[in-house]
C-alpha positions as a printed Julia matrix, in Angstrom:
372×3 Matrix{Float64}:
  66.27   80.92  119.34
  62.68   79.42  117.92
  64.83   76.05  117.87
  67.88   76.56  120.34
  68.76   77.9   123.57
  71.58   78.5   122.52
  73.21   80.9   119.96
  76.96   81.78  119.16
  77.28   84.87  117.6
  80.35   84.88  115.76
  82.72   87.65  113.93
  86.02   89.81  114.28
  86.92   92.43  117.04
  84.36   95.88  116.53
  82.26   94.26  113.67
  79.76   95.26  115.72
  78.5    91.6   117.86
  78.14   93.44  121.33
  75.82   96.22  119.68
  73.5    93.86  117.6
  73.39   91.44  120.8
  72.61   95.19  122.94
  69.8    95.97  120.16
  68.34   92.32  120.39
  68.41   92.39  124.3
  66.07   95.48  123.68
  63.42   93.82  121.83
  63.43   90.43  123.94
  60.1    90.21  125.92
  61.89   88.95  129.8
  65.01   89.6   131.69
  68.14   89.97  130.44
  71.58   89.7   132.17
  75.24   91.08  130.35
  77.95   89.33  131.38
  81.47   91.49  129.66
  83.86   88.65  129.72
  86.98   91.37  129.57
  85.55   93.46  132.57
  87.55   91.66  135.41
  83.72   92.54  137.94
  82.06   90.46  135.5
  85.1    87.85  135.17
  85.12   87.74  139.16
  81.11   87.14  138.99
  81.49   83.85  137.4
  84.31   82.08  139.41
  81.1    80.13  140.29
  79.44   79.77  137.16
  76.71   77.5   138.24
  75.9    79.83  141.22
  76.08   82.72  139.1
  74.02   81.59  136.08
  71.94   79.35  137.92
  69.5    81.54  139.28
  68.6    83.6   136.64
  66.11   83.7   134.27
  65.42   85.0   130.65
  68.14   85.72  128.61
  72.27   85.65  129.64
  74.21   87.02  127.33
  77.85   86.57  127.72
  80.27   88.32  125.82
  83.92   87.17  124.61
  83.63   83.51  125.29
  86.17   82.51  124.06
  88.07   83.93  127.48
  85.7    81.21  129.52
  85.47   77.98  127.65
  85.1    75.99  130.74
  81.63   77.74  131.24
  80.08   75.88  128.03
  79.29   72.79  130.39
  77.65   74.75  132.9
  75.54   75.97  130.07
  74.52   73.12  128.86
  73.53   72.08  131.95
  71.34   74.89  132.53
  69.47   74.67  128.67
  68.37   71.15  129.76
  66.54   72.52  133.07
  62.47   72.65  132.39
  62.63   76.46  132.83
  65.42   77.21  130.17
  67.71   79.76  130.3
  68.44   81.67  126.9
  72.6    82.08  126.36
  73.41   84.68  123.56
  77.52   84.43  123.28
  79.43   85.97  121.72
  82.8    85.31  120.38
  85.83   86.31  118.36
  87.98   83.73  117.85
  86.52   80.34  115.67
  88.21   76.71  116.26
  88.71   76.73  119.46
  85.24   78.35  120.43
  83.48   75.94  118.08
  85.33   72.69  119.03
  84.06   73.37  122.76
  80.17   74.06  122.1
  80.15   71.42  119.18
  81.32   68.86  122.14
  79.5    69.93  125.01
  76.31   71.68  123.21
  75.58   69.17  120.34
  72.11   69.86  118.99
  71.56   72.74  121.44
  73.45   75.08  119.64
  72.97   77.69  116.66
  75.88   79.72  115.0
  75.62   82.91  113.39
  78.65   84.34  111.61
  78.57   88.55  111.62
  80.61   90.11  108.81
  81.28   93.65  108.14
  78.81   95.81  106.35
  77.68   94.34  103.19
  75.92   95.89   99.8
  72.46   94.71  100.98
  72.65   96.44  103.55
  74.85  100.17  102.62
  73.04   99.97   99.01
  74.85   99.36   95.45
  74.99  103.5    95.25
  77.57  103.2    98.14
  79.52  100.72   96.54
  82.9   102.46   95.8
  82.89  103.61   99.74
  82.15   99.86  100.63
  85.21   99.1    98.27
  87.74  101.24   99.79
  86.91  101.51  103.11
  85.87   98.16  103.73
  82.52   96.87  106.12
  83.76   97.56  109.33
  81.14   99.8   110.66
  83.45  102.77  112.06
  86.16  102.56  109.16
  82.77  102.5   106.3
  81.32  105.74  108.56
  84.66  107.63  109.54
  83.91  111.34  108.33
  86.63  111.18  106.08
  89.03  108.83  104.29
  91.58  109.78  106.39
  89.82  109.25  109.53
  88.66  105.59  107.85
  92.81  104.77  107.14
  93.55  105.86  110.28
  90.9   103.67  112.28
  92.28  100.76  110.09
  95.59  101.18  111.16
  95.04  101.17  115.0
  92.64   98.36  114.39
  95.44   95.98  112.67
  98.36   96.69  115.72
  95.79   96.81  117.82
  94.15   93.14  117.23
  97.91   92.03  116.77
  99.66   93.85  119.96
  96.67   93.57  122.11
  93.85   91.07  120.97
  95.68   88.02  119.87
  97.54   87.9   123.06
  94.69   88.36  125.04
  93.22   85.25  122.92
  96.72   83.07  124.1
  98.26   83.39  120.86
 101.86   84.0   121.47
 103.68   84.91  118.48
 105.39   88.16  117.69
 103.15   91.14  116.99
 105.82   91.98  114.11
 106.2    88.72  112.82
 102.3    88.29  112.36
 102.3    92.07  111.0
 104.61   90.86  108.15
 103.04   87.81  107.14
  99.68   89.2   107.41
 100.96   92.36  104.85
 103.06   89.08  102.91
  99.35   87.62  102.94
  97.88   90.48  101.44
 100.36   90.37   98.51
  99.39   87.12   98.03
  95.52   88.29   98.08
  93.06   86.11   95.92
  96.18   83.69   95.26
  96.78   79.58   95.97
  98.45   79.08   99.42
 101.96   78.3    98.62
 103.56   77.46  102.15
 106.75   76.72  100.66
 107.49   79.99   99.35
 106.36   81.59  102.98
 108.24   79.39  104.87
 111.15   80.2   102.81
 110.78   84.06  103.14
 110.6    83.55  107.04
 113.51   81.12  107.23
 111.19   78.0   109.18
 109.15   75.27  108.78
 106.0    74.93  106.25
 103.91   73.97  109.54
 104.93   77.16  110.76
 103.74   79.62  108.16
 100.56   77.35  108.49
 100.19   78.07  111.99
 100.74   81.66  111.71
  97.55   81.22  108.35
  95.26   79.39  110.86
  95.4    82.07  113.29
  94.76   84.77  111.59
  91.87   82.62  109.8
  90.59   81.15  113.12
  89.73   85.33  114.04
  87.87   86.15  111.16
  90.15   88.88  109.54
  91.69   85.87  106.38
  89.13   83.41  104.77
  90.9    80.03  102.75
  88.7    79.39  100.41
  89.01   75.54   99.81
  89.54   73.86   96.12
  86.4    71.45   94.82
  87.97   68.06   93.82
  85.63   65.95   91.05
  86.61   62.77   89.42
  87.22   64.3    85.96
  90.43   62.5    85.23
  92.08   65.73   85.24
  94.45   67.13   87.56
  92.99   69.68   89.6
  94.69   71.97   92.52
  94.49   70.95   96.01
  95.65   73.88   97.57
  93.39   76.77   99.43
  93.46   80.44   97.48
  94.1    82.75  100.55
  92.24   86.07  100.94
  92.16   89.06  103.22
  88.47   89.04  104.28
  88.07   92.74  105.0
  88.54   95.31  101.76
  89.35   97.99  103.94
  92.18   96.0   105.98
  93.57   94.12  102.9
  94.08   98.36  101.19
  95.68   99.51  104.59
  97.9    96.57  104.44
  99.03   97.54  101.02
  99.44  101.38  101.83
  96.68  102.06   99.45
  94.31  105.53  101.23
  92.74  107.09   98.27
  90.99  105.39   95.46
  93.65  106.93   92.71
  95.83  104.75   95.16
  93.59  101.84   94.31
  93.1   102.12   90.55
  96.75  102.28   89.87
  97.87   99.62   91.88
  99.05   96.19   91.05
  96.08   94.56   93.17
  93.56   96.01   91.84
  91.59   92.93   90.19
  92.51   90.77   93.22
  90.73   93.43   95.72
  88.27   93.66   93.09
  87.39   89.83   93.48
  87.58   89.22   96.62
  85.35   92.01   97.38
  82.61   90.88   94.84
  82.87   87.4    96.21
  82.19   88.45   99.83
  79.17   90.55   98.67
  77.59   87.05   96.53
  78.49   84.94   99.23
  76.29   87.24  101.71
  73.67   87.82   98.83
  73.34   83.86   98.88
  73.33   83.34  102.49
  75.92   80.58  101.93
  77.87   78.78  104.65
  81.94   78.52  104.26
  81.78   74.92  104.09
  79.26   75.51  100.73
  81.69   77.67   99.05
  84.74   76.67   96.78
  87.23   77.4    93.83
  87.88   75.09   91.2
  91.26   75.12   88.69
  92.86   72.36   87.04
  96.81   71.97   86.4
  95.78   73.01   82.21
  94.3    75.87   83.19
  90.52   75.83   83.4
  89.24   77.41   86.53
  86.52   78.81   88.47
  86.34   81.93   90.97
  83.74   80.6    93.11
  81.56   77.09   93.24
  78.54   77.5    95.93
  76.86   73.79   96.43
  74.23   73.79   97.61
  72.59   70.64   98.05
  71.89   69.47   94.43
  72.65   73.1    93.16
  75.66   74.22   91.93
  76.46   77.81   90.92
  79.39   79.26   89.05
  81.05   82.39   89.8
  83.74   84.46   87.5
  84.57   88.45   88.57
  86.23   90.92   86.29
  86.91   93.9    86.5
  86.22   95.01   83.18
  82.83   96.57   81.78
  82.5    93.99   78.75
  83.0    90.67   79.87
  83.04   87.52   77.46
  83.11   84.06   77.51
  86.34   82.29   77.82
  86.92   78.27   77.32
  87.5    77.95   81.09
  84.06   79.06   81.75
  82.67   76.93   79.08
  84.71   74.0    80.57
  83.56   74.53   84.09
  79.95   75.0    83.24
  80.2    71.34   81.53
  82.5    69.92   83.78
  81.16   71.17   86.92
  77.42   70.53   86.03
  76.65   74.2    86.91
  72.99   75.06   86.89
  74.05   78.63   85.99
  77.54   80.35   85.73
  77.45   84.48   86.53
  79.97   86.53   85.3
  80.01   89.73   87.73
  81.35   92.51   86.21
  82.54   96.06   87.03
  80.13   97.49   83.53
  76.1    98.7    84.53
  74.03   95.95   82.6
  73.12   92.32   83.23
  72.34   90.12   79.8
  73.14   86.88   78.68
  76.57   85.72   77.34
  75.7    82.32   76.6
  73.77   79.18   77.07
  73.54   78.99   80.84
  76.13   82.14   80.86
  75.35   85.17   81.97
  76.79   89.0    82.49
  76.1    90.81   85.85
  76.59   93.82   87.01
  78.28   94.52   90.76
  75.93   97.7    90.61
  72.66   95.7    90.23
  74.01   92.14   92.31
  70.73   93.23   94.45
  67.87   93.3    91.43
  69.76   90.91   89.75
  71.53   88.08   92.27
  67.81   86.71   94.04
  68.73   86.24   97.55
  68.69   82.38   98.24
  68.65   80.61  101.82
  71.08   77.64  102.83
């Protein structure tokens, strides 16, 4: 808000937008005015937005957006008056959201992205819990793991019998439910369409649509592939990955963490995990983040560019990592200032020139928080 009047507050269903946006409305010097976008009073309030908004002051904060897109013109109207309103929305569902105020707020807008709970902020002592349970603030907190499972599981037919409709997404609750628990199969792997659309019996631009919803609301990230000019042939495909810990373990029946260590998944939850707790360590933006992997089998778990820096990323779960010929290759290839090797052991040390060992326990000493 020091340089826009206008910030988008971003995130999945109960990750906790509304209270953070309650808590900031607290501290904010002026009036404040909650609009609840899925209360029909406050839906009827704004049949005439510019009546309704326009003689306010301070800050509006409107919740759901996504429900009103036609108001975004109406706000931008009212940033540009001398005495500027504040808008704090908040929304849970990406393109569509973010095509709208990119057209009709250019340059007025900021947008924050709100995951679940992450290890800065639970501590690496709770890191097991974070794990299992995942960052969503009432599965991480449920009294027990039951409870946590059992919030998970209302949460996923909830947001598909309930949320996604409400969002004009009309495909099948049970159809999504299968792909989504398909998806989580797939978990940390490249996006074969083919295979899906084969397994559902339609089109590959089906299976594609059915990916970009569930990525467009937060709960599935594609993590894109980095292309260089290496005269090598490299994979163009997006690895898929269940964002949430805690969702992608209910999706695979796994409640306990016996459940977890025995199962097949195990290294694939492991990374994606790790991955979402560097990527909030850095601060990074999706569009900075990337996997590399060439057709003879050199690859890399995550790239984060930044700028002129580039950082390498390879997680194992395993307490003694060492250094393979793929990370060797990436780190020349790639032009990697550094390559980190996060590991499941309790020490950080070097591995190699420009190689180095970390542990998950210690990302927080030893991962120095950087800003985009």
């Amino acid at each position: 808000f020091r340089s826009r009047p206008v910030v988008a507050l971003l995130g999945p269903r109960q990750v906790g937008k509304t209270t953070l946006a309650h808590q900031y409305a607290r501290r904010h010097r002026g009036h404040t005015t909650f609009f609840d976008l899925e209360d029909p009073r406050d839906h009827a309030r704004l049949d005439d937005p510019m009546l309704a908004l326009g003689a306010l002051s301070g800050l509006v904060i409107l919740d759901e957006i996504q429900r009103r897109p036609e108001l975004f013109p109406v706000i931008r109207v009212l940033a540009d008056r001398p005495r500027r309103l504040r808008f704090l929305v908040l929304g849970s569902a990406s393109p569509h959201l973010l095509r709208q105020s990119s057209e009709t707020l250019a340059g007025r807008i900021a947008v924050v992205e709100l995951g679940g709970l992450s290890v800065d902020e639970v501590g690496a002592s709770t890191l097991d819990r974070l794990w299992l349970r995942g960052g969503f603030p009432r599965s991480y907190l449920a009294r027990s793991t039951r409870a946590s499972e059992d919030w998970r599981r209302e949460f996923i037919r909830t947001f598909l019998e309930r949320d996604l409709p409400q969002l004009g997404i009309t495909l099948p609750a049970t159809t999504l439910r299968r792909f989504w628990a398909m998806l989580a199969h797939a978990h940390g792997q490249i996006w074969n369409a083919s295979k899906f659309a084969t397994s559902f019996g339609v089109a590959d631009t089906t299976v594609r649509r059915y990916l970009d919803v569930l990525t467009s609301t937060f709960v599935l990230r594609q993590l894109p592939p980095w292309h260089e000019n290496l005269r090598k042939r490299q994979v163009k495909a997006p690895k898929v990955y269940v964002v949430d810990s805690g969702l992608l373990h209910t999706l695979l029946d796994i409640q306990t963490r016996g459940d977890l260590d025995r199962h097949p998944s195990l290294g694939a939850s492991w990374e994606g995990f790790v991955m979402q707790a560097v990527m909030t360590r850095l601060a990074v933006r999706p569009e900075q983040c990337y996997f590399w992997a060439t057709h003879a089998g050199a690859e890399l778990d995550l790239l984060v560019v930044q700028g002129r820096t580039r950082l390498g990323f390879e997680i194992k779960r395993t307490s003694v990592p060492r250094v393979t010929s793929s990370m060797r290759i990436a780190l020349r290839d790639l032009k990697l200032q550094r390559l980190d090797v996060l590991h499941a052991g309790e020490s950080t040390f070097p591995l190699a020139h420009g190689i180095r060992a970390v542990a998950v326990s210690r990302v927080l000493e030893d991962l120095p928080a950087r800003r985009a």
